[in-house]
C-alpha angles and dihedrals in degrees: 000000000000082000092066100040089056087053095054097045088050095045086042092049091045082043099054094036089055100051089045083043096052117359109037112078111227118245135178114199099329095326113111096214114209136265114180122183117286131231125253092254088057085058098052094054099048084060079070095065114138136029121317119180137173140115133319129213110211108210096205093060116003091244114155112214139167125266149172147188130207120193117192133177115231149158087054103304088324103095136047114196123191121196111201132187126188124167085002090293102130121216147178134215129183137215120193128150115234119189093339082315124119099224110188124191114199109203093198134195090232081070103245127103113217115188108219129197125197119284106175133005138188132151089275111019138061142179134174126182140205101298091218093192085061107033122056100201120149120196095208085072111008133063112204136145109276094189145009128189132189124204115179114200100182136000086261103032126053139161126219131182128181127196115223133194120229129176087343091306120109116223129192117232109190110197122180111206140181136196125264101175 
Protein backbone atom coordinates (compact mmCIF):
# COMPACT_ATOMS: atom_id res chain seq x y z
CA UNK A 1 0.00 0.00 0.00
CA UNK A 2 2.75 2.70 0.87
CA UNK A 3 4.20 1.46 -2.27
CA UNK A 4 1.49 2.72 -4.17
CA UNK A 5 1.00 5.81 -2.54
CA UNK A 6 4.59 6.67 -3.21
CA UNK A 7 3.87 5.84 -6.95
CA UNK A 8 1.00 8.14 -7.24
CA UNK A 9 2.70 11.28 -5.40
CA UNK A 10 5.51 10.85 -7.52
CA UNK A 11 3.32 10.35 -10.96
CA UNK A 12 1.20 13.19 -9.68
CA UNK A 13 4.59 15.53 -8.90
CA UNK A 14 6.17 14.54 -12.43
CA UNK A 15 2.47 15.18 -13.64
CA UNK A 16 2.00 18.76 -12.21
CA UNK A 17 5.85 19.90 -12.94
CA UNK A 18 5.37 18.91 -16.63
CA UNK A 19 2.35 20.65 -17.37
CA UNK A 20 3.99 24.30 -15.26
CA UNK A 21 7.41 23.29 -17.31
CA UNK A 22 5.72 23.05 -20.80
CA UNK A 23 2.00 23.72 -20.97
CA UNK A 24 1.12 26.60 -18.46
CA UNK A 25 2.01 29.90 -19.77
CA UNK A 26 3.89 32.00 -17.08
CA UNK A 27 2.22 35.09 -15.80
CA UNK A 28 3.10 37.77 -13.16
CA UNK A 29 0.13 39.75 -11.96
CA UNK A 30 -2.20 39.66 -15.51
CA UNK A 31 0.94 39.75 -18.01
CA UNK A 32 1.39 36.63 -19.85
CA UNK A 33 5.28 36.80 -19.98
CA UNK A 34 6.78 35.10 -23.02
CA UNK A 35 8.30 31.42 -23.83
CA UNK A 36 9.55 30.97 -27.46
CA UNK A 37 10.83 27.85 -28.67
CA UNK A 38 13.74 27.02 -27.68
CA UNK A 39 16.95 25.86 -29.70
CA UNK A 40 18.09 22.87 -29.80
CA UNK A 41 20.82 23.71 -27.68
CA UNK A 42 18.28 24.88 -25.15
CA UNK A 43 16.89 21.24 -25.36
CA UNK A 44 19.97 19.46 -24.81
CA UNK A 45 20.70 21.19 -21.76
CA UNK A 46 17.70 20.89 -20.25
CA UNK A 47 18.38 17.20 -20.55
CA UNK A 48 21.11 18.23 -17.73
CA UNK A 49 18.38 19.29 -14.92
CA UNK A 50 19.20 18.18 -11.48
CA UNK A 51 22.14 17.50 -9.65
CA UNK A 52 24.80 15.68 -11.11
CA UNK A 53 28.49 14.87 -8.66
CA UNK A 54 31.62 12.88 -9.01
CA UNK A 55 35.32 13.40 -9.29
CA UNK A 56 37.55 16.07 -11.27
CA UNK A 57 41.23 15.61 -13.00
CA UNK A 58 42.93 18.50 -12.86
CA UNK A 59 45.36 18.66 -16.01
CA UNK A 60 47.86 21.03 -14.44
CA UNK A 61 48.62 18.69 -11.68
CA UNK A 62 46.98 15.54 -11.84
CA UNK A 63 44.98 16.33 -8.51
CA UNK A 64 41.74 14.51 -8.18
CA UNK A 65 39.06 16.61 -6.37
CA UNK A 66 34.94 16.54 -5.69
CA UNK A 67 32.36 18.32 -7.80
CA UNK A 68 28.96 18.93 -8.59
CA UNK A 69 26.70 20.43 -10.79
CA UNK A 70 23.25 21.70 -10.21
CA UNK A 71 20.98 22.60 -13.22
CA UNK A 72 17.94 24.42 -12.48
CA UNK A 73 14.95 25.99 -14.88
CA UNK A 74 14.13 29.58 -14.26
CA UNK A 75 12.72 32.69 -15.45
CA UNK A 76 9.77 30.84 -16.15
CA UNK A 77 10.99 28.15 -18.39
CA UNK A 78 13.75 31.04 -20.11
CA UNK A 79 16.60 30.53 -18.33
CA UNK A 80 18.75 27.32 -17.19
CA UNK A 81 21.45 28.08 -14.16
CA UNK A 82 23.99 25.70 -13.17
CA UNK A 83 25.80 26.07 -9.85
CA UNK A 84 28.82 24.33 -9.86
CA UNK A 85 31.17 23.70 -7.29
CA UNK A 86 34.87 22.02 -7.75
CA UNK A 87 37.50 22.02 -5.10
CA UNK A 88 34.59 23.97 -2.77
CA UNK A 89 34.77 27.03 -5.09
CA UNK A 90 31.42 27.63 -5.80
CA UNK A 91 30.20 28.97 -9.59
CA UNK A 92 27.41 29.90 -11.72
CA UNK A 93 26.62 29.48 -15.82
CA UNK A 94 24.16 30.49 -17.44
CA UNK A 95 21.87 29.20 -20.63
CA UNK A 96 19.58 31.47 -22.27
CA UNK A 97 18.43 31.45 -26.06
CA UNK A 98 18.90 34.48 -27.81
CA UNK A 99 17.45 34.86 -31.26
CA UNK A 100 17.20 30.98 -31.83
CA UNK A 101 20.86 31.09 -30.32
CA UNK A 102 21.93 29.22 -26.94
CA UNK A 103 24.01 32.04 -25.30
CA UNK A 104 25.64 30.83 -22.41
CA UNK A 105 27.55 33.28 -19.62
CA UNK A 106 30.22 31.35 -17.28
CA UNK A 107 30.74 33.46 -13.91
CA UNK A 108 34.13 31.64 -13.04
CA UNK A 109 36.24 31.37 -9.95
CA UNK A 110 39.25 32.46 -11.88
CA UNK A 111 37.18 35.93 -11.87
CA UNK A 112 36.36 36.46 -15.48
CA UNK A 113 33.39 35.94 -17.01
CA UNK A 114 33.79 34.57 -20.59
CA UNK A 115 30.41 34.38 -22.75
CA UNK A 116 30.50 30.96 -24.89
CA UNK A 117 28.22 29.93 -28.15
CA UNK A 118 27.78 26.60 -29.38
CA UNK A 119 30.36 25.14 -31.14
CA UNK A 120 29.37 21.88 -31.76
CA UNK A 121 26.02 19.90 -31.07
CA UNK A 122 24.67 16.10 -31.27
CA UNK A 123 21.86 14.14 -29.26
CA UNK A 124 24.28 13.43 -26.67
CA UNK A 125 27.34 15.88 -26.90
CA UNK A 126 27.91 19.17 -26.72
CA UNK A 127 30.69 21.74 -26.87
CA UNK A 128 30.75 25.57 -26.86
CA UNK A 129 33.63 27.61 -27.10
CA UNK A 130 34.88 31.35 -26.08
CA UNK A 131 32.46 33.54 -28.12
CA UNK A 132 35.53 36.24 -28.95
CA UNK A 133 32.90 39.11 -30.45
CA UNK A 134 31.31 39.05 -26.80
CA UNK A 135 34.16 38.35 -24.33
CA UNK A 136 36.99 40.37 -24.17
CA UNK A 137 39.43 37.95 -22.48
CA UNK A 138 43.14 38.13 -23.25
CA UNK A 139 45.42 35.24 -22.32
CA UNK A 140 48.80 37.55 -21.85
CA UNK A 141 46.99 38.90 -18.46
CA UNK A 142 43.72 36.80 -17.70
CA UNK A 143 43.16 33.21 -16.92
CA UNK A 144 39.70 32.11 -17.77
CA UNK A 145 38.06 28.84 -19.12
CA UNK A 146 38.38 28.82 -23.56
CA UNK A 147 35.98 25.59 -24.03
CA UNK A 148 33.52 23.06 -22.21
CA UNK A 149 31.94 19.76 -23.64
CA UNK A 150 29.29 17.50 -22.33
CA UNK A 151 28.99 14.16 -23.22
CA UNK A 152 26.27 12.41 -21.58
CA UNK A 153 26.64 8.54 -21.58
CA UNK A 154 23.82 7.68 -20.08
CA UNK A 155 20.54 9.65 -18.49
CA UNK A 156 22.18 9.20 -15.26
CA UNK A 157 26.09 9.36 -16.19
CA UNK A 158 27.75 12.03 -18.08
CA UNK A 159 31.59 13.50 -18.70
CA UNK A 160 32.48 16.91 -18.96
CA UNK A 161 36.07 18.68 -19.64
CA UNK A 162 36.82 22.36 -19.82
CA UNK A 163 39.80 23.94 -21.18
CA UNK A 164 41.18 26.79 -19.14
CA UNK A 165 43.54 29.29 -19.85
CA UNK A 166 46.80 30.09 -17.00
CA UNK A 167 49.36 32.19 -17.31
CA UNK A 168 48.62 32.27 -21.01
CA UNK A 169 48.82 28.40 -21.20
CA UNK A 170 45.50 26.21 -21.78
CA UNK A 171 45.14 23.23 -19.73
CA UNK A 172 42.78 20.45 -20.06
CA UNK A 173 40.49 19.38 -16.53
CA UNK A 174 38.41 15.58 -17.31
CA UNK A 175 35.33 15.02 -14.51
CA UNK A 176 33.09 11.94 -14.55
CA UNK A 177 29.67 12.68 -12.98
CA UNK A 178 26.39 10.92 -12.18
CA UNK A 179 23.13 11.93 -11.36
CA UNK A 180 21.77 12.21 -7.89
CA UNK A 181 18.44 13.65 -8.55
Amino acid sequence: MLFKKLILSLSTLFLVSFQVIYAEPVTIGDVEMGNDQKSEAFEQVRKKLGKWEGTMEQGLTGAVFNVSYEFELTSGGNTITETLVEDGVQMLTTYSDDDGELVIKHYCGLGTEPIFEVDELTGSMMSIKLDRSKSDLHAEHESFVTNMKWTIESKDSMSFENTVMLDGEPTTNKATINRVY
